[in-house]
The first five atom37 places (N, CA, C, CB, O) and aatype in JSON, in Angstrom:
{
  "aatype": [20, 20, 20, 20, 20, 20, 20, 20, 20, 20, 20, 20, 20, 20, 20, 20, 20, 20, 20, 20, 20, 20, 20, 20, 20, 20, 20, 20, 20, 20, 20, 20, 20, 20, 20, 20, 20, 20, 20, 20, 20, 20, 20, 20, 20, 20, 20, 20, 20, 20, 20, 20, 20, 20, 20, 20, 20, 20, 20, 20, 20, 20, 20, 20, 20, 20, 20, 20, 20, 20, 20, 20, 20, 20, 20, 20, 20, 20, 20, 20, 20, 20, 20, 20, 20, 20, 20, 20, 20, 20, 20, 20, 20, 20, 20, 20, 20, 20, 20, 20, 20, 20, 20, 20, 20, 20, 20, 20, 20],
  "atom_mask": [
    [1, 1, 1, 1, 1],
    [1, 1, 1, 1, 1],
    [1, 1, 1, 1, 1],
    [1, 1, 1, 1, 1],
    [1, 1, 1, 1, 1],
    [1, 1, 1, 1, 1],
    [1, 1, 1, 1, 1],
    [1, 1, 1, 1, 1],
    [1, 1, 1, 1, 1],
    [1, 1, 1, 1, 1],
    [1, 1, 1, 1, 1],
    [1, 1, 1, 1, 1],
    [1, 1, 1, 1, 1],
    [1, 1, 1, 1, 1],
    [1, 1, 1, 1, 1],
    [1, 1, 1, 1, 1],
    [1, 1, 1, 1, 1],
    [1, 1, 1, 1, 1],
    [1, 1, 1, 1, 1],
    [1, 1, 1, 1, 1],
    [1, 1, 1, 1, 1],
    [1, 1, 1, 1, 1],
    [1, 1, 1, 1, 1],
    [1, 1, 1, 1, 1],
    [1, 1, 1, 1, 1],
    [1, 1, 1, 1, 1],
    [1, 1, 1, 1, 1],
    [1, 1, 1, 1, 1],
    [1, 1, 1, 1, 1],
    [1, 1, 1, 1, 1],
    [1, 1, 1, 1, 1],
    [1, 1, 1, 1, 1],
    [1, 1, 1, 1, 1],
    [1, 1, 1, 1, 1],
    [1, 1, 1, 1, 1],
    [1, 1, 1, 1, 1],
    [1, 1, 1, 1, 1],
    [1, 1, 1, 1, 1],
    [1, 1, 1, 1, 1],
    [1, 1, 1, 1, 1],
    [1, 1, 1, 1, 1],
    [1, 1, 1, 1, 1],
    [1, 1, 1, 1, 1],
    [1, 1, 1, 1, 1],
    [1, 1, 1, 1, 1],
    [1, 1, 1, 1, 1],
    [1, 1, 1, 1, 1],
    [1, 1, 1, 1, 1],
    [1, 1, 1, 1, 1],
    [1, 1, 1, 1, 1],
    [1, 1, 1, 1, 1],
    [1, 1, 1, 1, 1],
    [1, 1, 1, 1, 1],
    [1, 1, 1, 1, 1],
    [1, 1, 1, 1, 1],
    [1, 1, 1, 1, 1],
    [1, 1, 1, 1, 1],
    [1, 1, 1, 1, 1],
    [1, 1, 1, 1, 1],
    [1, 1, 1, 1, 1],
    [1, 1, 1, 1, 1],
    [1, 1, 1, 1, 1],
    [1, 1, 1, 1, 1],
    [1, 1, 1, 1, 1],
    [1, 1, 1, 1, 1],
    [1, 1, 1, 1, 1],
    [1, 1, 1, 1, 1],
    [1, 1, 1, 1, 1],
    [1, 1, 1, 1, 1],
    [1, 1, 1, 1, 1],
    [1, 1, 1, 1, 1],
    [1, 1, 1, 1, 1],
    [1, 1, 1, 1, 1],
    [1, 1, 1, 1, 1],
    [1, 1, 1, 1, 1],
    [1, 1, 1, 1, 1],
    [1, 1, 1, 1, 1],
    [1, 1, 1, 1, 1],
    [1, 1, 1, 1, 1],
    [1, 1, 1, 1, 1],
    [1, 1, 1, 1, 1],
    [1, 1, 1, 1, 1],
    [1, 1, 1, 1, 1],
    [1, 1, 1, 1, 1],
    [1, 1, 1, 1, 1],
    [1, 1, 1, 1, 1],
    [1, 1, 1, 1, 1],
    [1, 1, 1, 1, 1],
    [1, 1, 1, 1, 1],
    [1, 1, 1, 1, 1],
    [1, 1, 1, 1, 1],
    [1, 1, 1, 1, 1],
    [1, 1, 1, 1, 1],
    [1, 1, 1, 1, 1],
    [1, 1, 1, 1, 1],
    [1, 1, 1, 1, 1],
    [1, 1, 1, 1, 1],
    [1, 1, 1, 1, 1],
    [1, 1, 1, 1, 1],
    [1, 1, 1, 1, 1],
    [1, 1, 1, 1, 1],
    [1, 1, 1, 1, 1],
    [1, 1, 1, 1, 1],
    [1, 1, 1, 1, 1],
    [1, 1, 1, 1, 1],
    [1, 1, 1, 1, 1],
    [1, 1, 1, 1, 1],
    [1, 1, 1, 1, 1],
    [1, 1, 1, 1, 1]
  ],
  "atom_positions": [
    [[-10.53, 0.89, 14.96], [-10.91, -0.08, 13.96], [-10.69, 0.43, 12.53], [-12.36, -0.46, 14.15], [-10.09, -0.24, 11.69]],
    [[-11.28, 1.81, 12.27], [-10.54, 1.91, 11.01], [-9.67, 1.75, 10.45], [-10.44, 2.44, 10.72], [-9.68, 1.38, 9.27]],
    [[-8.33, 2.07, 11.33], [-6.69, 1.86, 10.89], [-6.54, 0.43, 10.6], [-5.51, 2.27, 12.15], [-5.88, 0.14, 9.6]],
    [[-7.1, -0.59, 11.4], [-6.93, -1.86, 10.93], [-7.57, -2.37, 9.88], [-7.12, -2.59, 11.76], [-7.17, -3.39, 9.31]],
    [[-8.99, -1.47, 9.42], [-9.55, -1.87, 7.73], [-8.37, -1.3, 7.02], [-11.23, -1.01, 7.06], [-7.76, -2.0, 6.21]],
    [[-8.0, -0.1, 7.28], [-7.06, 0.66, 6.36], [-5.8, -0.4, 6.19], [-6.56, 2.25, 7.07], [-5.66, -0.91, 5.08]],
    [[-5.06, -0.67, 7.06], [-4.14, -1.68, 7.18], [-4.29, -3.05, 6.31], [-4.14, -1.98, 8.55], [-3.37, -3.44, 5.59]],
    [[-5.54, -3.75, 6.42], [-6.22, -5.05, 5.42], [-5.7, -4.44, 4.11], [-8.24, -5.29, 5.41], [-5.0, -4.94, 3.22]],
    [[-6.18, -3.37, 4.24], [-6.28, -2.41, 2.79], [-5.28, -2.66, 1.79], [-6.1, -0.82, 3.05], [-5.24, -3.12, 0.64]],
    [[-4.27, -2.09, 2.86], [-2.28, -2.3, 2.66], [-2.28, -3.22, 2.36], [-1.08, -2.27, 3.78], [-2.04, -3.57, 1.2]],
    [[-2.51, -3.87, 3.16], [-2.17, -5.37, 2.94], [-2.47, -6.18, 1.38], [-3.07, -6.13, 4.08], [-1.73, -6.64, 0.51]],
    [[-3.65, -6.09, 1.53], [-4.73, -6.73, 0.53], [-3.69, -6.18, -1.37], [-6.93, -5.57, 0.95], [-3.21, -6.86, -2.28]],
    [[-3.8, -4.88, -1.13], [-2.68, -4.16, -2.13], [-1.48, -4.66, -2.41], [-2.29, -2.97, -1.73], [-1.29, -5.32, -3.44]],
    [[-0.53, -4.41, -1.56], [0.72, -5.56, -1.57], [0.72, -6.72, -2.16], [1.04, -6.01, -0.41], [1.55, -7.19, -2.95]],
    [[-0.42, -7.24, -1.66], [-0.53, -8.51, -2.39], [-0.5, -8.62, -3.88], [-1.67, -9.06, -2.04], [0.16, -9.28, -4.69]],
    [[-1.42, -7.74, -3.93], [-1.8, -7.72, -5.52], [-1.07, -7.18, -6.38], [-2.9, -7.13, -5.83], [-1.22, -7.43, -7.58]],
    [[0.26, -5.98, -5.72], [1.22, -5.71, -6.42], [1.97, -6.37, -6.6], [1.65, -5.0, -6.24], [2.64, -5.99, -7.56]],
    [[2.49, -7.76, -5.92], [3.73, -9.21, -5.81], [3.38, -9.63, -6.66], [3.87, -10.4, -4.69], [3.99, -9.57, -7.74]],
    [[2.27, -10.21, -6.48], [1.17, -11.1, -7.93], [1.54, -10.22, -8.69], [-0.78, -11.28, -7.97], [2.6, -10.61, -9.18]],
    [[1.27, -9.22, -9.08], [1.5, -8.17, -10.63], [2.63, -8.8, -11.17], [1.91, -6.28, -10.44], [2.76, -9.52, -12.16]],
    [[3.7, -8.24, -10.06], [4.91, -8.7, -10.4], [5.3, -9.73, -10.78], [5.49, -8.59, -9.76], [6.32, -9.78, -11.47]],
    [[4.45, -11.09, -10.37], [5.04, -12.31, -10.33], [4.07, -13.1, -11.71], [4.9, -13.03, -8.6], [4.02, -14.26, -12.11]],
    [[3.41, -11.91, -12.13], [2.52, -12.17, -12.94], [3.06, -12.5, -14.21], [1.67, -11.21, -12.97], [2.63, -13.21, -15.12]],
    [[4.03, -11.88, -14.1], [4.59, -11.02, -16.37], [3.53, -11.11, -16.87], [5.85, -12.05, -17.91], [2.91, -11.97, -17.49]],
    [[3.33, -9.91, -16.48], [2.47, -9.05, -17.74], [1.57, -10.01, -18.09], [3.34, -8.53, -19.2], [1.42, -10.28, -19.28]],
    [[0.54, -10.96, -16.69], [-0.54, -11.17, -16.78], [-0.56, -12.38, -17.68], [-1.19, -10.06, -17.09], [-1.55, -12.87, -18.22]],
    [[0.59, -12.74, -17.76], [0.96, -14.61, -18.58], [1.19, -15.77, -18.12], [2.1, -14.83, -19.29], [1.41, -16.79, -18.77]],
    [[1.1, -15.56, -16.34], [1.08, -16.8, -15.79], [-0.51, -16.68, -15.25], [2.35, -17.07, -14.64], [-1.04, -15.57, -15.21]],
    [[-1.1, -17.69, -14.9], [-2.82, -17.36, -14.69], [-2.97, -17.55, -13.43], [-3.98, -18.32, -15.46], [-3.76, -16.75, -12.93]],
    [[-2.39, -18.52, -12.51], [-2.38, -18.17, -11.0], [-1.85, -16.4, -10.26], [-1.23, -19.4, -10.43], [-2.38, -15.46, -9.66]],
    [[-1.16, -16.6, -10.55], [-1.07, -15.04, -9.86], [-1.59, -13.86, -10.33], [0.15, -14.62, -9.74], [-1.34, -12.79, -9.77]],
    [[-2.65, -14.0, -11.82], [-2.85, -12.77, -12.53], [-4.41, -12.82, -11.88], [-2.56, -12.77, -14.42], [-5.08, -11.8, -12.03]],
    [[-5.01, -13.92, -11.19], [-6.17, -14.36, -10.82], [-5.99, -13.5, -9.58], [-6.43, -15.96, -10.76], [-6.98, -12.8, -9.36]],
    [[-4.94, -13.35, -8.64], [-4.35, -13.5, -6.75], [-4.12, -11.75, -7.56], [-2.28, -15.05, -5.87], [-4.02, -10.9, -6.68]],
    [[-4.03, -11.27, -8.72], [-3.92, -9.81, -8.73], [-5.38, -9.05, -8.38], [-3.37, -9.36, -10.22], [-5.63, -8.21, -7.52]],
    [[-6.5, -9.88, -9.73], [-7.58, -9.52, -9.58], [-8.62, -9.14, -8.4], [-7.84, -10.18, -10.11], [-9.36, -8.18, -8.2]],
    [[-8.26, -10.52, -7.61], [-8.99, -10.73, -6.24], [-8.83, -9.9, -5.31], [-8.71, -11.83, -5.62], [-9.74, -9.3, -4.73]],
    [[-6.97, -9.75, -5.01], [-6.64, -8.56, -3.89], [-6.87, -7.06, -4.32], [-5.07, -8.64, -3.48], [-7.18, -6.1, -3.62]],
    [[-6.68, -7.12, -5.41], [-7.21, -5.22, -6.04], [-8.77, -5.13, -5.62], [-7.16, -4.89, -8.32], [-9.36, -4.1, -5.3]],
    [[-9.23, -6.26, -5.67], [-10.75, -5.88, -5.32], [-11.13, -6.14, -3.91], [-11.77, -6.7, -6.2], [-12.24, -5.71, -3.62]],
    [[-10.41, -6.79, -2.86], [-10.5, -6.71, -1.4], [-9.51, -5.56, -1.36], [-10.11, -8.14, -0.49], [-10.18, -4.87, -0.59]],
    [[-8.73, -5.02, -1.53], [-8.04, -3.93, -1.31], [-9.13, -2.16, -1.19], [-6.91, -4.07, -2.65], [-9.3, -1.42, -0.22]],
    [[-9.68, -2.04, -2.74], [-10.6, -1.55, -2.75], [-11.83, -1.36, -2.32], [-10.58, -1.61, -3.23], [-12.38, -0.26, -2.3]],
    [[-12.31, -2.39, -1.97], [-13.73, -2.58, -0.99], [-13.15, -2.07, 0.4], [-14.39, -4.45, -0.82], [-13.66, -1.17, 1.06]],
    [[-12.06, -2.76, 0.73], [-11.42, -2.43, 2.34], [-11.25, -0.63, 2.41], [-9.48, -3.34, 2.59], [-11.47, 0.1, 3.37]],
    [[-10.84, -0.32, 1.18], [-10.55, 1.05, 1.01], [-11.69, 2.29, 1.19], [-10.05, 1.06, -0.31], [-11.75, 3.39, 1.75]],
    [[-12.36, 1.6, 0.54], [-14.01, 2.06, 0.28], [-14.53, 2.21, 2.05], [-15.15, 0.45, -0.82], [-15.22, 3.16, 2.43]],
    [[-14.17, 1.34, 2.79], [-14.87, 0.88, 4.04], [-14.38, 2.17, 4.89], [-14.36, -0.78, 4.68], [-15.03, 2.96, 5.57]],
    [[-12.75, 2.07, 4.54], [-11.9, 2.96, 5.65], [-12.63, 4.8, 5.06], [-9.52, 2.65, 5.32], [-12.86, 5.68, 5.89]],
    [[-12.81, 4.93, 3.93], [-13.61, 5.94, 3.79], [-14.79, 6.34, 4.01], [-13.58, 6.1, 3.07], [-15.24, 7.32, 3.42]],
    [[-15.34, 5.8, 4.7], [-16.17, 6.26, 5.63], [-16.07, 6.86, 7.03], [-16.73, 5.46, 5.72], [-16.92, 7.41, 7.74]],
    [[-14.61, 6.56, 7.22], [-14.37, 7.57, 8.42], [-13.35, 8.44, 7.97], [-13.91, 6.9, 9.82], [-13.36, 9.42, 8.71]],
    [[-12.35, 8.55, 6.99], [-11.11, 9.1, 6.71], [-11.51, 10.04, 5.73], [-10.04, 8.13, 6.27], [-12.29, 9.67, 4.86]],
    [[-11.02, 11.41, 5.74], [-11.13, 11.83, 4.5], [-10.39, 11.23, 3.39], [-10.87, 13.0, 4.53], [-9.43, 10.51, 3.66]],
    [[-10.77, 11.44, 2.03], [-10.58, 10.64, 0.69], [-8.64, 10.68, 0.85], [-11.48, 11.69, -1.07], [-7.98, 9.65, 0.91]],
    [[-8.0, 12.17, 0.88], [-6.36, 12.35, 0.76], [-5.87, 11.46, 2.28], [-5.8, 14.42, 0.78], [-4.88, 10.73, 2.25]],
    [[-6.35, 11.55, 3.02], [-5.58, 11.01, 4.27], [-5.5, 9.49, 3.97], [-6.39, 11.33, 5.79], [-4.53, 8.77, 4.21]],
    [[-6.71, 9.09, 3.4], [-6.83, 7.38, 3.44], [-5.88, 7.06, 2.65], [-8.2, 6.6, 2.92], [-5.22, 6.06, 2.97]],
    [[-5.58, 7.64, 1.66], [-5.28, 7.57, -0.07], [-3.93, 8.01, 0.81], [-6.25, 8.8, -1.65], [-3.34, 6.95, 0.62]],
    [[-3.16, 8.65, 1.48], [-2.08, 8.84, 1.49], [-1.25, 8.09, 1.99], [-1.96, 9.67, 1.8], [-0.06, 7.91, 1.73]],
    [[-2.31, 7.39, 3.12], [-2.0, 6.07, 4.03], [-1.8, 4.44, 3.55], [-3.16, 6.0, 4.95], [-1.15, 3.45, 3.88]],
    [[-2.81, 4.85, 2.54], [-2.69, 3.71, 1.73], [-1.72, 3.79, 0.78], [-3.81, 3.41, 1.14], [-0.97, 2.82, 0.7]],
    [[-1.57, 4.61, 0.12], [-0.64, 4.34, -1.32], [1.02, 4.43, -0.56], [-0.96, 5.93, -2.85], [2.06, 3.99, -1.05]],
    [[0.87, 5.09, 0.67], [2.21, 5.62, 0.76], [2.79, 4.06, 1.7], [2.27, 7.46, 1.71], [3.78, 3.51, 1.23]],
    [[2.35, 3.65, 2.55], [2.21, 2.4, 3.41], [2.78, 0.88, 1.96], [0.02, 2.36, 4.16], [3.7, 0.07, 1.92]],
    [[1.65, 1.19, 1.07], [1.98, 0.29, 0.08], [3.0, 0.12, -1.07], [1.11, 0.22, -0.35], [3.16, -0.87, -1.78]],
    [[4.03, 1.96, -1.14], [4.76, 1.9, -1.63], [6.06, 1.35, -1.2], [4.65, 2.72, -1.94], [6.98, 0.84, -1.85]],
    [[5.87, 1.61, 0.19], [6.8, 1.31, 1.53], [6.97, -0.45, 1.73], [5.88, 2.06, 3.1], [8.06, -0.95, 1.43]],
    [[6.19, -1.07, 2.08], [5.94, -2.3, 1.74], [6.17, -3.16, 0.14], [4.7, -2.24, 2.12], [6.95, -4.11, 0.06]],
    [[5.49, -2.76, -0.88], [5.83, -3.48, -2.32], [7.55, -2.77, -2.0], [4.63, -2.78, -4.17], [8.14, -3.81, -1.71]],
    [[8.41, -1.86, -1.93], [9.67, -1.7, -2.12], [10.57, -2.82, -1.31], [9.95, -0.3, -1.76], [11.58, -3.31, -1.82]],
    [[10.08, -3.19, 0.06], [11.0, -3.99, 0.74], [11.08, -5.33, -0.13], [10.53, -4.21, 2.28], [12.02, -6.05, -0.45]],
    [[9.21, -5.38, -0.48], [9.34, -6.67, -1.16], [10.07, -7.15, -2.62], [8.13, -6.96, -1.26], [10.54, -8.26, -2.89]],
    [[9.99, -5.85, -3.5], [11.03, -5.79, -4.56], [12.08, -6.4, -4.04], [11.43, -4.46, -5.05], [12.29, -7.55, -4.45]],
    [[13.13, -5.77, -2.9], [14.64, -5.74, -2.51], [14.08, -7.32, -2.6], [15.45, -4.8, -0.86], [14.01, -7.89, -3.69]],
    [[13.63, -8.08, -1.19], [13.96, -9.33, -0.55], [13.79, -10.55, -1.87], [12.83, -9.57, 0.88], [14.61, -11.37, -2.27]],
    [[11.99, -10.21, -2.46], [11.98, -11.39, -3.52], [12.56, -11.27, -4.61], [10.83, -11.75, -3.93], [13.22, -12.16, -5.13]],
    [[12.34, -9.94, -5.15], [12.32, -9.84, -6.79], [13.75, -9.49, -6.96], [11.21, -8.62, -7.54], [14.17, -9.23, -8.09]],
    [[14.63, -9.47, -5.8], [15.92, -8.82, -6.41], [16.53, -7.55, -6.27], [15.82, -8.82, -7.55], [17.67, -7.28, -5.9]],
    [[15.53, -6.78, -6.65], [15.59, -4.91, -6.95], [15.74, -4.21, -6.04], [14.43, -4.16, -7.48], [15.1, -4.17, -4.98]],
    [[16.75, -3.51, -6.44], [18.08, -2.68, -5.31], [17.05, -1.28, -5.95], [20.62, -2.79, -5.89], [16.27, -0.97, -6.86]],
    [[17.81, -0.72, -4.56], [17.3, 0.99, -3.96], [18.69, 1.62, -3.87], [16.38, 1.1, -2.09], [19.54, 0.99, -3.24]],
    [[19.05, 2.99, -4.51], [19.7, 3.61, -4.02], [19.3, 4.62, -3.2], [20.29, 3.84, -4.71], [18.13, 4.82, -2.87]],
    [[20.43, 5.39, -2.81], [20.33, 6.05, -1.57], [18.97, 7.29, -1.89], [22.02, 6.75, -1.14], [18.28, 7.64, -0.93]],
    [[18.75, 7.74, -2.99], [17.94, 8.64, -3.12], [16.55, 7.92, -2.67], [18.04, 9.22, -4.49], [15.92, 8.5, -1.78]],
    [[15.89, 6.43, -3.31], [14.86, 6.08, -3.48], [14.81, 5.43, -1.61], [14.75, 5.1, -4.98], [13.81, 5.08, -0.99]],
    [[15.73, 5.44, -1.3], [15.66, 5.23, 0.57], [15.4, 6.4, 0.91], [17.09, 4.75, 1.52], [14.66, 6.22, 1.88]],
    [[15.48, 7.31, 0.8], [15.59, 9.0, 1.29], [14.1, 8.76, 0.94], [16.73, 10.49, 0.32], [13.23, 8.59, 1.79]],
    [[13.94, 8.75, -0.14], [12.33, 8.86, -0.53], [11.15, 8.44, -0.05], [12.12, 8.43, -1.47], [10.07, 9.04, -0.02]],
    [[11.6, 6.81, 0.5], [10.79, 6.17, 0.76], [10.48, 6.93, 2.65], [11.32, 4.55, 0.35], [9.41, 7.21, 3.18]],
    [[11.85, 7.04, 3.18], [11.76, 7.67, 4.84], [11.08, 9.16, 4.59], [13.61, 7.88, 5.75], [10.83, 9.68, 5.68]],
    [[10.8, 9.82, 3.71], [9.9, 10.8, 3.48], [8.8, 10.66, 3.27], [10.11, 11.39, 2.76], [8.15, 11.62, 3.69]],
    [[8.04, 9.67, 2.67], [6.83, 9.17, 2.55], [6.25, 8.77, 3.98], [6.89, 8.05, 1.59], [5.13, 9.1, 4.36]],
    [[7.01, 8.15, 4.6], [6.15, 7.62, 6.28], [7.07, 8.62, 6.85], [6.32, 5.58, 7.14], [7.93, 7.83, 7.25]],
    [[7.51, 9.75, 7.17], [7.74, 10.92, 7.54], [6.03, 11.18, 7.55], [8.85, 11.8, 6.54], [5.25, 10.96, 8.48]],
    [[5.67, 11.88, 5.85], [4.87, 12.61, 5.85], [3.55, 11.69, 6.67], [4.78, 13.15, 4.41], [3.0, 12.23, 7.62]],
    [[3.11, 10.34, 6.24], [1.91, 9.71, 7.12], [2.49, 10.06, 8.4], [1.55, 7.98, 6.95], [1.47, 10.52, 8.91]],
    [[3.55, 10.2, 9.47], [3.54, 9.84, 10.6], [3.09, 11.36, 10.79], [4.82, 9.13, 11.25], [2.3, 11.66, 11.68]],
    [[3.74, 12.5, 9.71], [3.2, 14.05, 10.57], [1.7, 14.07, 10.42], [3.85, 15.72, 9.8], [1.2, 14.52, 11.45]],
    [[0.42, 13.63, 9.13], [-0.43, 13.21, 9.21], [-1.01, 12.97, 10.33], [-0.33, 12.58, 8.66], [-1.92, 13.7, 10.73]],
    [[-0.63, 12.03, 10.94], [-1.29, 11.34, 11.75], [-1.05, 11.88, 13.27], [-0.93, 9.95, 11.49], [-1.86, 12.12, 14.17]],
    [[-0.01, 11.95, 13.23], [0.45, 12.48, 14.87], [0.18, 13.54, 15.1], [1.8, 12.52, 15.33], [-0.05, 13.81, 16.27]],
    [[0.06, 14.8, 13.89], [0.26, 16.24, 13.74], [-1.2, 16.9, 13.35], [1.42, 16.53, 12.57], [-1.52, 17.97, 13.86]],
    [[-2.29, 16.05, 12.21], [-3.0, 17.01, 11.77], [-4.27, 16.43, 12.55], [-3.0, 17.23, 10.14], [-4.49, 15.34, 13.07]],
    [[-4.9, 17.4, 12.44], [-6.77, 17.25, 12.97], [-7.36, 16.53, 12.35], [-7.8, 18.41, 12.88], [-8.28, 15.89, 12.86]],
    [[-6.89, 16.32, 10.52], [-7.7, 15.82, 9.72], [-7.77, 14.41, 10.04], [-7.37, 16.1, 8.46], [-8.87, 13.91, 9.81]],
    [[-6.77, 13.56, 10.58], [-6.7, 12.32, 10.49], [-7.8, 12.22, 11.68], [-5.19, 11.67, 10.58], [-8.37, 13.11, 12.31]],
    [[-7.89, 10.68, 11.78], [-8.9, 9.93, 12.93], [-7.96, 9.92, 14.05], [-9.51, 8.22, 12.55], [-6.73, 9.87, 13.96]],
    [[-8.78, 9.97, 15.28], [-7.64, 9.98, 16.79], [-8.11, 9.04, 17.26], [-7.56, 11.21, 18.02], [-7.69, 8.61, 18.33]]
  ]
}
């Protein structure tokens, strides 16, 4: 059950990073509202999953999951191309959650 608060978490984040995006700079008022809301279900969800996760594992799962996710969503909605380095980058980031998780003690089993 935690992984799936943690996951909301992701989720909830993503959201609120599209909205950012879809925001400009907080000048359209529907989506700067859909920023506010999901940063704060993101965070509460976050808050929740820390109660079983240590603070770096959650935080690594989360930010790294959500960098992984807001990037696809850049490419598909917003347009914004990846070169080969920032692909390398991104398969190093869920590299490192998957050794996390599969590999260390610290994570939840």
């Amino acid at each position: 059950m935690p992984y799936v608060i943690l996951m909301f978490a992701v989720l909830a984040e993503t959201i609120g990073t599209t909205a950012l995006q879809a925001s400009q700079q907080f000048t359209k008022p529907l989506p700067s509202v859909i920023v506010v809301i999901a940063y704060g279900i993101a965070f509460y969800l976050l808050a929740i999953a820390l109660k079983t996760f240590p603070v770096g594992v959650a935080y690594a799962m989360w930010s790294g999951f959500g960098i992984f996710f807001i990037s696809i969503i850049g490419f598909a909605v917003f347009g914004q191309k990846l070169d080969l380095a920032a692909i390398i980058g991104l398969a190093m980031i869920i590299g490192g959650i998957l050794v996390i998780n599969l590999l260390s003690n610290t994570a939840t089993h």
